[in-house]
Backbone as a printed PyTorch tensor [residue, N CA C, xyz], in Angstrom:
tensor([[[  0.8410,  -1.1730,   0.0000],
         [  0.0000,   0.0000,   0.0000],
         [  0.8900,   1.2420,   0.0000]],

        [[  0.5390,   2.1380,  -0.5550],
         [  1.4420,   3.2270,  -1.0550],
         [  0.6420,   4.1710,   0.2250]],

        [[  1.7600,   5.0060,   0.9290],
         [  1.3150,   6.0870,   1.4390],
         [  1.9070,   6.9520,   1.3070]],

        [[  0.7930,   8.0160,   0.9970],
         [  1.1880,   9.3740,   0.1660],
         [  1.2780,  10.5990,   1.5900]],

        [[  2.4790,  11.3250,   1.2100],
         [  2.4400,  12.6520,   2.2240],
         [  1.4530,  13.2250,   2.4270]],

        [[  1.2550,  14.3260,   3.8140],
         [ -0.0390,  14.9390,   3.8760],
         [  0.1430,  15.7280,   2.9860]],

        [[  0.5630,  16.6980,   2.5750],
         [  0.3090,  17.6380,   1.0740],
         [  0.3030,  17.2750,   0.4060]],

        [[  0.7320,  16.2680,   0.0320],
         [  0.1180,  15.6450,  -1.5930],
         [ -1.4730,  15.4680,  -1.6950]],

        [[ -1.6580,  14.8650,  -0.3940],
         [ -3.4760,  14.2410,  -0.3450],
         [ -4.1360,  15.7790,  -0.4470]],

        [[ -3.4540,  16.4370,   0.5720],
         [ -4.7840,  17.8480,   0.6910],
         [ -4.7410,  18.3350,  -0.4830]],

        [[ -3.3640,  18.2080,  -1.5750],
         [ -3.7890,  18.9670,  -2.6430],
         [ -4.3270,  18.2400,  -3.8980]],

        [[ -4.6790,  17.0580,  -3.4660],
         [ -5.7380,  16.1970,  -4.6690],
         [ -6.9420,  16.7220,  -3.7360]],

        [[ -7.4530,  16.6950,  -2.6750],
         [ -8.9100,  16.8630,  -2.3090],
         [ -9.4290,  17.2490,  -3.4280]],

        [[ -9.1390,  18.7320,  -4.1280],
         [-10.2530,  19.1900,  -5.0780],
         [-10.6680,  18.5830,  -6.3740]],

        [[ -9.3110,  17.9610,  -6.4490],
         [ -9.9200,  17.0110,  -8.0470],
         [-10.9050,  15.8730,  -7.5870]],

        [[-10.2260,  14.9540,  -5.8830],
         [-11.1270,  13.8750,  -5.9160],
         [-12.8070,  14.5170,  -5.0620]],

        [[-12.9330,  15.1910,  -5.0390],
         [-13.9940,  15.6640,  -4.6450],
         [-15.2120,  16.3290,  -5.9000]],

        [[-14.2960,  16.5220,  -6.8060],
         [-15.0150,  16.7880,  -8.2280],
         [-15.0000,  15.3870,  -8.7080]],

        [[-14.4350,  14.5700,  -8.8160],
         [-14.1260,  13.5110,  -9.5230],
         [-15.7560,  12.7590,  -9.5020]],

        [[-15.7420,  12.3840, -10.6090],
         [-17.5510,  11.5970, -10.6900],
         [-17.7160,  11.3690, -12.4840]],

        [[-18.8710,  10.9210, -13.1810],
         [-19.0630,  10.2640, -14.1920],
         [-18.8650,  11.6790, -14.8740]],

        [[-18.8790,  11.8020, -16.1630],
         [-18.9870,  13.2550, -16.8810],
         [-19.9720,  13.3870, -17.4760]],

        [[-20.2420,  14.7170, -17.5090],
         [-21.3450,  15.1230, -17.9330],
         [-21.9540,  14.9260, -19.2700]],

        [[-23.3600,  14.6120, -19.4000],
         [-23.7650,  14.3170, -20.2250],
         [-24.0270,  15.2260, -21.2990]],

        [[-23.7300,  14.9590, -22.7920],
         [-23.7360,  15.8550, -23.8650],
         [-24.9580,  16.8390, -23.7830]],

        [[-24.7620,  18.1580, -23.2570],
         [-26.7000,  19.0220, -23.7790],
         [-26.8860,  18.9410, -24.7570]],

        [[-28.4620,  18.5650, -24.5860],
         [-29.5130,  18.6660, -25.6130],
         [-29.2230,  20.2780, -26.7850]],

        [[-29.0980,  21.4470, -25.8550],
         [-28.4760,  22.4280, -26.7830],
         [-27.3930,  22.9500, -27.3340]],

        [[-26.5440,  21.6250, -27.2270],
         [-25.0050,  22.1760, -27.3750],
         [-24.7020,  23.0940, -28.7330]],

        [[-25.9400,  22.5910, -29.7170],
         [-25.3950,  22.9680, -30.7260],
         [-25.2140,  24.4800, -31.1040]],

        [[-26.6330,  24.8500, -30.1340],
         [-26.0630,  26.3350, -30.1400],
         [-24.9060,  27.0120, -29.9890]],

        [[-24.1230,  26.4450, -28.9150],
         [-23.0200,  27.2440, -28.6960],
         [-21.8040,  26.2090, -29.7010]],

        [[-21.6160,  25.0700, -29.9370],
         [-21.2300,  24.1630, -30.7700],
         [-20.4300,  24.9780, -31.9330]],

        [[-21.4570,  26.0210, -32.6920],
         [-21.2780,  26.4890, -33.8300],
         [-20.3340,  27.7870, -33.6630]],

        [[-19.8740,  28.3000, -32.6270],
         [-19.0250,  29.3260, -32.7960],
         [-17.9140,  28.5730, -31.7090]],

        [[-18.4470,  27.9400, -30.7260],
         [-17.3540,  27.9390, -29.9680],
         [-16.1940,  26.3580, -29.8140]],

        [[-17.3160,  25.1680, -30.7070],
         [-16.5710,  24.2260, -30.9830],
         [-17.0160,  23.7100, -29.9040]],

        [[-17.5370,  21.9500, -30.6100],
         [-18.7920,  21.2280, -29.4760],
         [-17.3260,  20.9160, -28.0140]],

        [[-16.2500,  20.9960, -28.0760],
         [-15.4510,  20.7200, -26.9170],
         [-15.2470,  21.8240, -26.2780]],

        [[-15.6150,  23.1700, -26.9730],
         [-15.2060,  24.2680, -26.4640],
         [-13.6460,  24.6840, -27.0760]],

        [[-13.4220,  24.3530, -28.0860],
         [-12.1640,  24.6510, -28.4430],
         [-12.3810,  25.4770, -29.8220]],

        [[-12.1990,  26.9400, -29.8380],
         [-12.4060,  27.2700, -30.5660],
         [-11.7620,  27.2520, -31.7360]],

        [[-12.3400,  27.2150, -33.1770],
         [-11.2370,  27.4180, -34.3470],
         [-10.9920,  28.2760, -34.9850]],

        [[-12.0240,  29.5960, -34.7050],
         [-11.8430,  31.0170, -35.5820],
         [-11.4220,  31.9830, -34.4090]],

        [[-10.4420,  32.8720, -34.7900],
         [ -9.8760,  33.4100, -33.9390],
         [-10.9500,  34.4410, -33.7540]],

        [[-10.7470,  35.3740, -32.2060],
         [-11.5180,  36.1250, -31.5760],
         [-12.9680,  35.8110, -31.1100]],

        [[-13.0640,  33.9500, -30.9390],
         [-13.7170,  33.1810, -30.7640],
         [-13.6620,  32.6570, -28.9370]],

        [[-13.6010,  33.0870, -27.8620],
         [-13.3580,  32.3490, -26.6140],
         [-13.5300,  31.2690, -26.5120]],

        [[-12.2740,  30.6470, -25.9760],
         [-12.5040,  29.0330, -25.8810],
         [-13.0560,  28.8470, -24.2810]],

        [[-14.1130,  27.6830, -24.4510],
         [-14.9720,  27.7500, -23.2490],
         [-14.4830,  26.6520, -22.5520]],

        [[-13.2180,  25.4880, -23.5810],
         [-13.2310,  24.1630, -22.4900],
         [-12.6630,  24.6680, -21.3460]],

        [[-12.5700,  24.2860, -20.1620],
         [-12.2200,  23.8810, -18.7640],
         [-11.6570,  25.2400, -18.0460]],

        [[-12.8170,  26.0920, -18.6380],
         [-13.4870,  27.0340, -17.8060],
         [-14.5350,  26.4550, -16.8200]],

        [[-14.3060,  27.8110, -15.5430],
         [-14.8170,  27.5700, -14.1790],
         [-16.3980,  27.2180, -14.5050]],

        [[-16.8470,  26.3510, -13.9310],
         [-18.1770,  26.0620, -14.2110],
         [-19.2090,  27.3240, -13.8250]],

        [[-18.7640,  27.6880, -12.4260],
         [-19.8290,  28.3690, -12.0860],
         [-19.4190,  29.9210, -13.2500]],

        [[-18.5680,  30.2660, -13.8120],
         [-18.0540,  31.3730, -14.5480],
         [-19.2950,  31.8960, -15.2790]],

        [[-18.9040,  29.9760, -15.9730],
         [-19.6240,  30.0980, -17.4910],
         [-21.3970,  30.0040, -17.2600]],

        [[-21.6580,  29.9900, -16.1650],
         [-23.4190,  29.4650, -15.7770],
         [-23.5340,  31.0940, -15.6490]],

        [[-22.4230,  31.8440, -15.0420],
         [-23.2590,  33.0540, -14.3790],
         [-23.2470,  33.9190, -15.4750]],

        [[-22.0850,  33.7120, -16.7490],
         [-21.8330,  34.5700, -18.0920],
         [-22.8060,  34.2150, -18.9220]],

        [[-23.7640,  33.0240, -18.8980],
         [-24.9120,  32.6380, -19.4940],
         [-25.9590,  33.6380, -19.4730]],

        [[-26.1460,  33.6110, -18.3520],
         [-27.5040,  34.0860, -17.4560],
         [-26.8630,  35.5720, -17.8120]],

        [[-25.9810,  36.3020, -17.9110],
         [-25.8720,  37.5790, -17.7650],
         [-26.5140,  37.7600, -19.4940]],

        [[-25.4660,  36.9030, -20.3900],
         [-25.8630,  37.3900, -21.7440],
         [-27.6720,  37.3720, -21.9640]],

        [[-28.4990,  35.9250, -21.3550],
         [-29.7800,  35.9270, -21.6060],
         [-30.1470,  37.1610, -21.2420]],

        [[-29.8110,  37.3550, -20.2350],
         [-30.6380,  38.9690, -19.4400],
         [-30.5410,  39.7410, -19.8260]],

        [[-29.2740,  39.9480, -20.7440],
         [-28.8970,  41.7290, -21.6210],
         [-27.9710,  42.3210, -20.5390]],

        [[-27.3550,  41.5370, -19.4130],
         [-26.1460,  42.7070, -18.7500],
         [-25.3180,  42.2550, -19.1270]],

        [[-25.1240,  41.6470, -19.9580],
         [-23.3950,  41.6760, -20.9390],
         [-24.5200,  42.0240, -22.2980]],

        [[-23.5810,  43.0030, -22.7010],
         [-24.3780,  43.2580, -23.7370],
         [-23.7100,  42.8680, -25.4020]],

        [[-23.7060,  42.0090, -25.7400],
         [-23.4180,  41.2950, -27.0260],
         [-24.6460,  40.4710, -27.4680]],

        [[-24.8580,  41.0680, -28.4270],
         [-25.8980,  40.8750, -29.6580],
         [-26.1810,  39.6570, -30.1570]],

        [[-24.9650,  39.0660, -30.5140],
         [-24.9530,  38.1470, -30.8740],
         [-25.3910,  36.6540, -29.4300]],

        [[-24.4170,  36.9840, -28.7020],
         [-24.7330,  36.0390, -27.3190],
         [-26.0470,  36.0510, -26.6610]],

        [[-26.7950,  37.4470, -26.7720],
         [-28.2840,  37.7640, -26.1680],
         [-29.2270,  36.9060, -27.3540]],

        [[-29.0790,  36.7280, -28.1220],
         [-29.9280,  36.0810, -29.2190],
         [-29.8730,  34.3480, -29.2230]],

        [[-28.6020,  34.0180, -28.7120],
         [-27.7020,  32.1920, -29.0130],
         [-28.5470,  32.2950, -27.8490]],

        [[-28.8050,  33.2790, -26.0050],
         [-28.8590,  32.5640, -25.2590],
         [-30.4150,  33.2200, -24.7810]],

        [[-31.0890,  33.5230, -25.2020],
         [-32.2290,  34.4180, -25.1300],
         [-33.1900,  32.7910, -24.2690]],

        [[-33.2750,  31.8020, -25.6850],
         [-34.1800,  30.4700, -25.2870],
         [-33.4450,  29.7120, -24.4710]],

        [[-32.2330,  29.5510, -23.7080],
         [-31.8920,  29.3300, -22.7450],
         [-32.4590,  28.9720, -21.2870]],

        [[-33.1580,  27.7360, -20.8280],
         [-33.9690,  27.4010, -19.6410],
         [-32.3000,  27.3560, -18.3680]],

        [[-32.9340,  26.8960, -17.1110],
         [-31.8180,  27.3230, -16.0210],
         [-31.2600,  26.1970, -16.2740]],

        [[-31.8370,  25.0190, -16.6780],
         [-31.6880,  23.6340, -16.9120],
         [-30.5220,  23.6940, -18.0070]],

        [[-30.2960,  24.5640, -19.0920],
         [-30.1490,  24.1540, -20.1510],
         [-28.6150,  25.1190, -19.8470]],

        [[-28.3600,  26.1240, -19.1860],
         [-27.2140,  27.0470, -18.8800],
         [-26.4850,  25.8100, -17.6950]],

        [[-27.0750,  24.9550, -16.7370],
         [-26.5980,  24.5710, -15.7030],
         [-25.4530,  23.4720, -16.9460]],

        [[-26.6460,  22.4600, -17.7440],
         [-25.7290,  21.3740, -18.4930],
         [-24.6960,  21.6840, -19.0470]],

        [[-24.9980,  23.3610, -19.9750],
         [-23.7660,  24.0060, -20.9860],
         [-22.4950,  23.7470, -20.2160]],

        [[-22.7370,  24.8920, -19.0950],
         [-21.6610,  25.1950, -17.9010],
         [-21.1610,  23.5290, -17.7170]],

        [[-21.3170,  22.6120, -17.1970],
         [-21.1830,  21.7930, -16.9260],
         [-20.1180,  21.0820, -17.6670]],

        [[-20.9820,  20.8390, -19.0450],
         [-20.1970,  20.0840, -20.4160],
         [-19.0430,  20.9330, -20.5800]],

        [[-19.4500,  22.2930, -20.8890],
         [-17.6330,  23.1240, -21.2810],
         [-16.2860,  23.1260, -19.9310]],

        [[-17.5650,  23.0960, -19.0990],
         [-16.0820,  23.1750, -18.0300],
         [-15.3450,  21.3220, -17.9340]],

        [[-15.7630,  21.0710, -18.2730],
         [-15.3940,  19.3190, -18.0220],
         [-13.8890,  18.7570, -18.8850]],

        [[-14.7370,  19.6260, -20.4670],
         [-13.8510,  19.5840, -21.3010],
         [-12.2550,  19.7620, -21.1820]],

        [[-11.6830,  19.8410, -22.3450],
         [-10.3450,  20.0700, -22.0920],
         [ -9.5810,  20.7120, -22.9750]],

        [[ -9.0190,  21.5210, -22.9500],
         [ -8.6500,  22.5780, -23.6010],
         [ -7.4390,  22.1000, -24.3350]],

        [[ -7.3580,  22.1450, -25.7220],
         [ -6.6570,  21.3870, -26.9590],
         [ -4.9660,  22.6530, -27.3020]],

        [[ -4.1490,  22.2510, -27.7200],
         [ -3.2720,  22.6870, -28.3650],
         [ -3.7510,  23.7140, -29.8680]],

        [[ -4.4430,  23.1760, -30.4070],
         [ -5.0020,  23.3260, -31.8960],
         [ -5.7380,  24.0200, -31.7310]],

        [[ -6.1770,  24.4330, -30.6340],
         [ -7.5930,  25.5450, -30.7500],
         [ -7.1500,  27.0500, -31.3050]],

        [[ -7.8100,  27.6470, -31.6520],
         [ -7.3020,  28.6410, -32.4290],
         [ -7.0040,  29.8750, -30.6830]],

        [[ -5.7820,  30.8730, -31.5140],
         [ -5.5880,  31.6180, -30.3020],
         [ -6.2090,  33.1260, -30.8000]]])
C-alpha cells in the first residue's frame, strides 16, 4: 500500500472531490457548438474558448448574456431560449472539457 504525504493528499482533495461520471452531452449544445466548438475549443480566432473554464463562470456569463447585462448581440440572441436547466448542463459540459493545443488563439 502506497502512502502518500499529507500535502500531496490535501492537494488532490479538489480534483477527488469533483471527480464523478462526466457530464452528459446538452440537448443544446449545438447552439453554442457552432461558434465555440462542441469541446469548447475554438477554431476562428476572436472566438473564446470555453473548455475547462470555471463552471460556475460560465453558468453566471450565461444568465448575464440571456438577461442583456453583458451586452453582445450576438450572445443575447444564441442565449435568449436558454432554460436554467439548459445554462446549468452548458456550464457543466464546457467546463469538463479540455482545452486542446489546436484551438485557435
Amino acid at each position: 500500500m502506497t502512502r502518500w504525504p499529507l500535502p500531496v493528499l490535501i492537494a488532490l482533495l479538489p480534483s477527488l472531490a469533483s471527480a464523478g461520471p462526466p457530464p452528459a452531452k446538452p440537448a443544446r449544445l449545438g447552439l453554442c457548438a457552432a461558434c465555440h466548438g462542441e469541446t469548447g475549443n475554438a477554431t476562428q480566432a476572436g472566438i473564446p474558448h470555453l473548455a475547462a473554464q470555471d463552471r460556475d463562470y460560465l453558468a453566471a456569463a450565461l444568465r448575464q448574456y440571456r438577461s442583456g447585462e453583458r451586452a453582445a448581440p450576438a450572445m443575447r440572441s444564441a442565449t435568449g431560449a436558454l432554460s436554467e436547466a439548459d445554462i446549468v448542463a452548458l456550464a457543466a459540459w464546457y467546463s469538463a472539457q479540455t482545452r486542446t493545443a489546436e484551438a485557435a488563439r
